[in-house]
C-alpha positions in Angstrom: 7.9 18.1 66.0 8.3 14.6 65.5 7.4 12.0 68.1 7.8 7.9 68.3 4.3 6.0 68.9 4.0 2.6 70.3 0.9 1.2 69.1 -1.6 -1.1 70.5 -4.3 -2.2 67.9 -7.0 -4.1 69.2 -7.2 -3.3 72.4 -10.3 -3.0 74.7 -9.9 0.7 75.6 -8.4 3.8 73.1 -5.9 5.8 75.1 -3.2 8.1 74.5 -0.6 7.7 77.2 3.0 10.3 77.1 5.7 7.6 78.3 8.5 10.6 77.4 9.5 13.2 76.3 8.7 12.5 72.3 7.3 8.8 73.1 3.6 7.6 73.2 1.3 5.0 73.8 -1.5 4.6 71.5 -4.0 1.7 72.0 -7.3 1.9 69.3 -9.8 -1.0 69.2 -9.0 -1.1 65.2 -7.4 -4.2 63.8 -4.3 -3.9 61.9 -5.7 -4.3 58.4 -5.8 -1.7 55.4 -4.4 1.4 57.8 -7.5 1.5 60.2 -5.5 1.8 63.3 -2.8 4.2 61.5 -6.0 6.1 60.9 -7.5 5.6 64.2 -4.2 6.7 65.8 -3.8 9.7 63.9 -7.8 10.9 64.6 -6.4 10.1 68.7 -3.7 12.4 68.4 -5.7 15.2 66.5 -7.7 15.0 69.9 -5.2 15.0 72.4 -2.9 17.7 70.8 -5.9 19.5 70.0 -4.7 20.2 66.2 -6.4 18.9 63.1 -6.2 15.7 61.5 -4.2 17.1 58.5 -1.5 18.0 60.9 -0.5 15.0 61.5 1.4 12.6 59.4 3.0 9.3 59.6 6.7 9.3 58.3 7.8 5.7 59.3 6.8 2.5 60.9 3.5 1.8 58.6 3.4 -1.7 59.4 5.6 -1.8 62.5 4.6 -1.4 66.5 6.3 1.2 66.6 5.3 4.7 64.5 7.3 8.0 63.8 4.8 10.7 63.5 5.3 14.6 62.6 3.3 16.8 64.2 3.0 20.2 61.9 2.1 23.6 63.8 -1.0 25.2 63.4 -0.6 28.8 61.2 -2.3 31.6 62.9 -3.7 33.8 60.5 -3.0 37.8 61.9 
């Protein structure tokens, strides 16, 4: 699944907010420097899609507002 994120670094309070269908807020009191809020953002989603860490990765937007992130699916074992 891939999704669009509209990120707010710096900010006062870490949220994720569903604006859409496949479109998020993100706000993370990380500053913009060396990926710490790309980092920060992914760990936010891990939570709120309750899926690990390693599911998530950033396919476009590094440096940019606005993010493209896949979301993988968890593999249950039988």
């Amino acid at each position: 699944m891939l999704i669009k994120v509209k990120a707010k670094p710096k900010a006062k309070e870490e949220y994720v907010k569903r604006l859409g269908e496949d479109l998020y807020e993100v706000a993370v009191k990380e500053a913009p420097e060396k990926g710490r809020a790309n980092t920060r953002i992914v760990e936010l989603l891990s939570e709120y899609f309750g899926i690990r860490k390693d599911k998530i990765r950033l396919v476009g937007g590094e440096t940019s507002k606005f993010k493209l992130i896949q979301i993988l699916r968890e593999e249950h074992q039988p």
